[in-house]
KOLDRENTI-642316 format. One record per atom (N, C-alpha, C): x, y, z; residue number from 1; residue in three letters; atom name. Coordinates in Angstrom, 2 decimals. Layout:
N
- X;Y;Z;NUM;Ala;CA
...
//
This chain:
102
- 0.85;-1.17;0.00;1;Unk;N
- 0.00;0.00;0.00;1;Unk;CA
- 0.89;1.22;0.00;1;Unk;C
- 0.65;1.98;-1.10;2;Unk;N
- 1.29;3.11;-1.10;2;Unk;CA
- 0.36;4.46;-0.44;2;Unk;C
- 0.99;5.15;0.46;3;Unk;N
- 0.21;6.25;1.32;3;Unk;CA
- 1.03;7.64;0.86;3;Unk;C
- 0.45;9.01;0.80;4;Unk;N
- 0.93;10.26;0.51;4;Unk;CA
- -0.07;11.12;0.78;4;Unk;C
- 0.59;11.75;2.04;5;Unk;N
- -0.09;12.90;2.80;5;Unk;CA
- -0.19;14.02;2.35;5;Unk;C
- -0.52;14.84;2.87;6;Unk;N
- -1.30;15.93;2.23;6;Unk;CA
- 0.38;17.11;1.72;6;Unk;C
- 1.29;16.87;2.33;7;Unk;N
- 2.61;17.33;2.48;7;Unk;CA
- 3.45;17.03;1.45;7;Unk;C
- 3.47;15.83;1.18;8;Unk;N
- 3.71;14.84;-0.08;8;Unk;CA
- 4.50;14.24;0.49;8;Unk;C
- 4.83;13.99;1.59;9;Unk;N
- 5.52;12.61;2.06;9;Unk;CA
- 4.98;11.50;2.13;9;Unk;C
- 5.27;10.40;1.04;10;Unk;N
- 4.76;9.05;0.76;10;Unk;CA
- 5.81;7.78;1.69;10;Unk;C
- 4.66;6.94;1.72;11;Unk;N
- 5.54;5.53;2.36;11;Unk;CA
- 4.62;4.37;1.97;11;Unk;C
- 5.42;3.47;1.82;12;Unk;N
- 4.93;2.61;1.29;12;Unk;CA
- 4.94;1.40;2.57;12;Unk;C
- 3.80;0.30;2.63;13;Unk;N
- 3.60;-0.71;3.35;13;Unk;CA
- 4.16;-2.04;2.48;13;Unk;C
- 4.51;-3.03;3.77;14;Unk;N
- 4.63;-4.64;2.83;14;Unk;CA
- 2.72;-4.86;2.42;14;Unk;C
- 2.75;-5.77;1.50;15;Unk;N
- 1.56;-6.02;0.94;15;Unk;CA
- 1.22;-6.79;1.78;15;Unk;C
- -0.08;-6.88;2.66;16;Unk;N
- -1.16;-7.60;3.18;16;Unk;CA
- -2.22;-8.45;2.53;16;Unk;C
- -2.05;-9.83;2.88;17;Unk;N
- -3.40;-10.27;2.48;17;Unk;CA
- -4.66;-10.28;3.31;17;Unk;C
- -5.98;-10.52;3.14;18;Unk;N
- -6.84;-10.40;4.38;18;Unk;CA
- -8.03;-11.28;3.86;18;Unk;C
- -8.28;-12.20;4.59;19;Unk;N
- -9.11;-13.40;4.67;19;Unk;CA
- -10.49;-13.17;5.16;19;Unk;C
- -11.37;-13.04;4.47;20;Unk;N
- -12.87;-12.30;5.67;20;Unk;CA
- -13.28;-14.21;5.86;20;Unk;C
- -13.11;-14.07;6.87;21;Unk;N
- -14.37;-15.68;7.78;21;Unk;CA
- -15.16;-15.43;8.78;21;Unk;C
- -16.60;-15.91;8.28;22;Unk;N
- -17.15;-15.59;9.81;22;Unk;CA
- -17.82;-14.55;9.81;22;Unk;C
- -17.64;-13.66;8.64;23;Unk;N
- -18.26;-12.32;8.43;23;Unk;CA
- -20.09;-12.66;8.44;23;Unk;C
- -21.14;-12.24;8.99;24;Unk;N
- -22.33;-12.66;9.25;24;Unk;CA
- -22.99;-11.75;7.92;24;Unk;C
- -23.66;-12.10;6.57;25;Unk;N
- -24.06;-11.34;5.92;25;Unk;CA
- -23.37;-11.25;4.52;25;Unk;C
- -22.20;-11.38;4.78;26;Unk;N
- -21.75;-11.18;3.78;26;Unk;CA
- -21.86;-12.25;2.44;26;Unk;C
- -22.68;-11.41;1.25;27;Unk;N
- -23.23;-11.98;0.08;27;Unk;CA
- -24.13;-12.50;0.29;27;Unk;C
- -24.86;-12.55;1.26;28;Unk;N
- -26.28;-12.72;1.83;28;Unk;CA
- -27.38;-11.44;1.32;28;Unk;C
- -28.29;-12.53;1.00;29;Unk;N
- -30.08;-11.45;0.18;29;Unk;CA
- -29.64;-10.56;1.10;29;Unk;C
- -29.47;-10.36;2.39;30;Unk;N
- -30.47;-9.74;3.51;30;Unk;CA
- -29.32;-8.39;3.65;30;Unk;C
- -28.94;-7.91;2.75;31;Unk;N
- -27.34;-6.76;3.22;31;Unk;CA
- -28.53;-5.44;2.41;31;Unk;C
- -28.68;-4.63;3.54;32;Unk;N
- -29.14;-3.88;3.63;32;Unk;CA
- -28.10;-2.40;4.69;32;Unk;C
- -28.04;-1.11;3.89;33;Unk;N
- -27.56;-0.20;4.70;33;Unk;CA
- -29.06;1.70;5.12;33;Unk;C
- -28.04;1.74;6.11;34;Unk;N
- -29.02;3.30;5.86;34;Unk;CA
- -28.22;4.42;6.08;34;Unk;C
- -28.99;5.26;6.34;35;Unk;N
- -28.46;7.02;6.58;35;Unk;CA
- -29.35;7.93;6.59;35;Unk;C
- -29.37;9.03;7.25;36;Unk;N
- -28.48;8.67;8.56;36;Unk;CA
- -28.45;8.24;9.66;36;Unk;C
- -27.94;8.49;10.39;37;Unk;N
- -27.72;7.53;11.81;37;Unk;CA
- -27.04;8.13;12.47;37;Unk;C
- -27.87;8.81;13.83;38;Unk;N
- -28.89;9.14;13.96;38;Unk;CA
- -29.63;10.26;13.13;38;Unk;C
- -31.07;9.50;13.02;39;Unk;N
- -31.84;10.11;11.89;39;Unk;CA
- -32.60;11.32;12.39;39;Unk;C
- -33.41;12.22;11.80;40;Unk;N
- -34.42;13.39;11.94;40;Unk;CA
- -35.74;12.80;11.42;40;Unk;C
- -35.69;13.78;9.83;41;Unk;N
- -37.14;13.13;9.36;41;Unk;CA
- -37.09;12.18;8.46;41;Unk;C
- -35.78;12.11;7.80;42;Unk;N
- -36.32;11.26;6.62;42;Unk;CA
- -35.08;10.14;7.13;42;Unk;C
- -35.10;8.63;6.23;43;Unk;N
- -33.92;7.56;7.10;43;Unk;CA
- -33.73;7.14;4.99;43;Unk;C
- -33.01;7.37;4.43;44;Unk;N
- -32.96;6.53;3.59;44;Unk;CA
- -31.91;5.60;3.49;44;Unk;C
- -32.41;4.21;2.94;45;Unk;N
- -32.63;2.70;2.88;45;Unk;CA
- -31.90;2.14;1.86;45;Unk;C
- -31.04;1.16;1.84;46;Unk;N
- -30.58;1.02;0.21;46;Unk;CA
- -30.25;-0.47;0.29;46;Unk;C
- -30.70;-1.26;-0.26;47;Unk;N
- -30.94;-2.90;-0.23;47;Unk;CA
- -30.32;-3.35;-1.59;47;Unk;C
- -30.03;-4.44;-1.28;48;Unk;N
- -29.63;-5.54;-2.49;48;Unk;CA
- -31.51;-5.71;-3.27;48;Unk;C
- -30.72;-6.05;-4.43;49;Unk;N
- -31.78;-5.87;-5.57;49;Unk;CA
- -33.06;-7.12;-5.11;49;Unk;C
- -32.46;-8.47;-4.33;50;Unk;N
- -32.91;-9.33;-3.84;50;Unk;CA
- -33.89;-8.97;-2.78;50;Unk;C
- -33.95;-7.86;-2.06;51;Unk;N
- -34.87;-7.47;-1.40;51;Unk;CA
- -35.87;-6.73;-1.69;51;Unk;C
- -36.22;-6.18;-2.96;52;Unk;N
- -37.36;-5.73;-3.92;52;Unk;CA
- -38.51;-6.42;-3.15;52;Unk;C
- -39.49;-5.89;-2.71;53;Unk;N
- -40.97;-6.66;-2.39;53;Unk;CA
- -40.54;-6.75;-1.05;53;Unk;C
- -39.55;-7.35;0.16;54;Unk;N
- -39.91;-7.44;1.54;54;Unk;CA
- -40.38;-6.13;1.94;54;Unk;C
- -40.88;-6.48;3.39;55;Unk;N
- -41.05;-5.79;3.65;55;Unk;CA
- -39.73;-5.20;5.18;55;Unk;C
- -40.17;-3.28;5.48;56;Unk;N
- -39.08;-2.71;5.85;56;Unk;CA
- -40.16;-2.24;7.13;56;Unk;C
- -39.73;-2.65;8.38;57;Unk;N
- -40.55;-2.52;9.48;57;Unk;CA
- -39.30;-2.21;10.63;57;Unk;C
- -39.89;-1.12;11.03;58;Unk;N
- -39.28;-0.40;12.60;58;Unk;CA
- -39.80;-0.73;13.76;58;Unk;C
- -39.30;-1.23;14.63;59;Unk;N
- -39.56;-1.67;16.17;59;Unk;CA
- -38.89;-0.61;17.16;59;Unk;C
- -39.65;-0.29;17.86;60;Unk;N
- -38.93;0.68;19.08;60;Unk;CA
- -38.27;-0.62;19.93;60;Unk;C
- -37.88;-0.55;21.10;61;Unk;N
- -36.87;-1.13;22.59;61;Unk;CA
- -37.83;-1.88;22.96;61;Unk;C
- -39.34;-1.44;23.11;62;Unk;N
- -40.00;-2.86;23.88;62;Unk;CA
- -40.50;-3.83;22.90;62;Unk;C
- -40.27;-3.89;21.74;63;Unk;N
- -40.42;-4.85;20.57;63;Unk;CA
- -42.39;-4.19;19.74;63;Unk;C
- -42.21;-3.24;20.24;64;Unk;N
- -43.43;-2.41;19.75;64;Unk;CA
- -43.57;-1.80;17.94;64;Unk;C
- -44.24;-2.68;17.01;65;Unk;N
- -44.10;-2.32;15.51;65;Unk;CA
- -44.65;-0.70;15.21;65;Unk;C
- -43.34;0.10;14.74;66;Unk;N
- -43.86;1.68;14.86;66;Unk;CA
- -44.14;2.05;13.60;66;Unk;C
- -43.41;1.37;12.27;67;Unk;N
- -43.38;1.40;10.71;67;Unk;CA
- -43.39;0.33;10.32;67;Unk;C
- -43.90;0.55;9.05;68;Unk;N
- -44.19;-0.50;8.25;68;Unk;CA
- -44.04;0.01;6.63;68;Unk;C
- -42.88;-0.76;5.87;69;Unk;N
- -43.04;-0.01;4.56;69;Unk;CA
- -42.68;-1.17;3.73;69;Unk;C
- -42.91;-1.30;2.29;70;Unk;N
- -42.55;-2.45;1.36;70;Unk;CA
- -41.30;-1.77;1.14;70;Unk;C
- -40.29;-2.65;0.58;71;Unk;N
- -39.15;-2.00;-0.39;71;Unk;CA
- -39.56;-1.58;-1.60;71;Unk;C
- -39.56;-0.92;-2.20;72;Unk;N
- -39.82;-0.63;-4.03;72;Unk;CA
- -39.10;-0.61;-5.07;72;Unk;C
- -37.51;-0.36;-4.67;73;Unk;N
- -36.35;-0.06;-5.46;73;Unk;CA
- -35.22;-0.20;-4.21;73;Unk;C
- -33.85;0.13;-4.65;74;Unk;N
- -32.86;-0.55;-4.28;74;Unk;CA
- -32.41;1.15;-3.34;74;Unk;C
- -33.32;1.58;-3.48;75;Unk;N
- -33.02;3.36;-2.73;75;Unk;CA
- -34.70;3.52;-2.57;75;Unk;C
- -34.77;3.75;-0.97;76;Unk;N
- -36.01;3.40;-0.25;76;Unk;CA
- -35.82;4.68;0.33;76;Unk;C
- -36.61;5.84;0.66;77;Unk;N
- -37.12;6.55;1.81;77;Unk;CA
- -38.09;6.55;2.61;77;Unk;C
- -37.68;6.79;3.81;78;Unk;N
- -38.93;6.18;4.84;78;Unk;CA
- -38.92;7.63;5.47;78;Unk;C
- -40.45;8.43;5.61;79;Unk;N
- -40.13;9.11;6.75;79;Unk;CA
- -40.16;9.13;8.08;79;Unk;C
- -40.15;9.94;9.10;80;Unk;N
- -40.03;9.28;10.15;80;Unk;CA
- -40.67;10.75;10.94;80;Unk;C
- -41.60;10.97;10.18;81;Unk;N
- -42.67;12.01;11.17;81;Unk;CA
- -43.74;11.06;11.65;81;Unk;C
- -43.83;11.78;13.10;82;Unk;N
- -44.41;11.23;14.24;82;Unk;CA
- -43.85;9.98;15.00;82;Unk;C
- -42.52;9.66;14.76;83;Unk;N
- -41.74;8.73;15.40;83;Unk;CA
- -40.77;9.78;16.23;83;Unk;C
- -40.86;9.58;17.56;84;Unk;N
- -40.30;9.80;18.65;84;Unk;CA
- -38.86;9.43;18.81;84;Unk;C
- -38.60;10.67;19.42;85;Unk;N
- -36.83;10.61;20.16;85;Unk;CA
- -36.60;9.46;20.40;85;Unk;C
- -35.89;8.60;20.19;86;Unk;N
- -35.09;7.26;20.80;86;Unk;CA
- -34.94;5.82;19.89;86;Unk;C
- -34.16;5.11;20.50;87;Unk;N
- -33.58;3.66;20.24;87;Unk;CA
- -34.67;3.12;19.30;87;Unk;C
- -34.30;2.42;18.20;88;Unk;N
- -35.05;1.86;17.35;88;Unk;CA
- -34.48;0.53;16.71;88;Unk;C
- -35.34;0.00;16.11;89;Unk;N
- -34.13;-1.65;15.27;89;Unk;CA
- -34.77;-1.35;13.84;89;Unk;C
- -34.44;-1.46;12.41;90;Unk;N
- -34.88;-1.51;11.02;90;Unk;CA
- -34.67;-3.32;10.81;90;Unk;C
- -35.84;-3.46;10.42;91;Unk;N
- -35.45;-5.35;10.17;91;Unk;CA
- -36.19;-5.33;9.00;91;Unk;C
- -35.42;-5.66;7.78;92;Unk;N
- -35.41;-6.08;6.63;92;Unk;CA
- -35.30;-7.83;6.51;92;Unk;C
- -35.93;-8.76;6.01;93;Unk;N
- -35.74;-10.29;5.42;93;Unk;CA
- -35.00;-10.60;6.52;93;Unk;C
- -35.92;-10.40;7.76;94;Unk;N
- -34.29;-11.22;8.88;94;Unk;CA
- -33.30;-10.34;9.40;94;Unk;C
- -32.52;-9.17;8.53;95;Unk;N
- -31.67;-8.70;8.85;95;Unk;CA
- -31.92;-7.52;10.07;95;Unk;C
- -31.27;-7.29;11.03;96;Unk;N
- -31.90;-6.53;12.02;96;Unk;CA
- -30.80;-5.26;12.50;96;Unk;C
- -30.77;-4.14;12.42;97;Unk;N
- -29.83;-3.26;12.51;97;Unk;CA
- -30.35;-2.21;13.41;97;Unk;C
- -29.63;-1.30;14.35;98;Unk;N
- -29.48;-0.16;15.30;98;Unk;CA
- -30.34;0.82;14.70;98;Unk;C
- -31.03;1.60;14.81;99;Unk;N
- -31.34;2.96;14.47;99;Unk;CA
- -31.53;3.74;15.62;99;Unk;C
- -31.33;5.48;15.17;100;Unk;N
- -31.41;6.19;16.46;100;Unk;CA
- -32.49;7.14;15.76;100;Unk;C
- -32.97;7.98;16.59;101;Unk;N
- -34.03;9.18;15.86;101;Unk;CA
- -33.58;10.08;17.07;101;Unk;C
- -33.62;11.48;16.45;102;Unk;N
- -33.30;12.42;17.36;102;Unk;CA
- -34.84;13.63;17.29;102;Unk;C
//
């Protein structure tokens, strides 16, 4: 790996290989990302093409269903008026991830 700072002093690394095992998801239907985090009003959604048609449902902390949306395309917006300050989960096909709302 060759590196060069903003100064122009470059250095170079020995070459690394790197083995992913164990990684949970990876090349799996269910790889789904968002932004932002922590969100306001709007959270947009961006899924593997394989997730077209599930559905995209928000749970608050006591396992309480607050949203409910289909996927439509591979770039989803959800808004998030009338969803309250705090801790949330986005669970797509299984996949289950952090959300915050401010």
């Amino acid at each position: 790996v060759r590196i060069i700072d903003v100064n122009g002093c470059e250095n170079t690394s020995a070459e690394v290989s790197v083995l992913a095992a164990g990684i949970e998801g990876l090349g799996d239907a269910s790889v789904f990302a968002f932004y932002p985090n922590p969100a306001t009003t709007i959270l947009n959604v961006i899924v593997s093409a394989e997730l077209i048609g599930e559905e995209m449902e928000i749970y608050d902390v006591s396992g309480k269903m607050v949203l409910k949306n289909t996927v439509t395309g591979e770039q989803n917006d959800i808004s998030l008026t009338g969803v309250s300050t705090g801790v949330y989960f986005l669970k797509i096909a299984g996949g289950v991830k952090k959300l915050i709302v401010q």
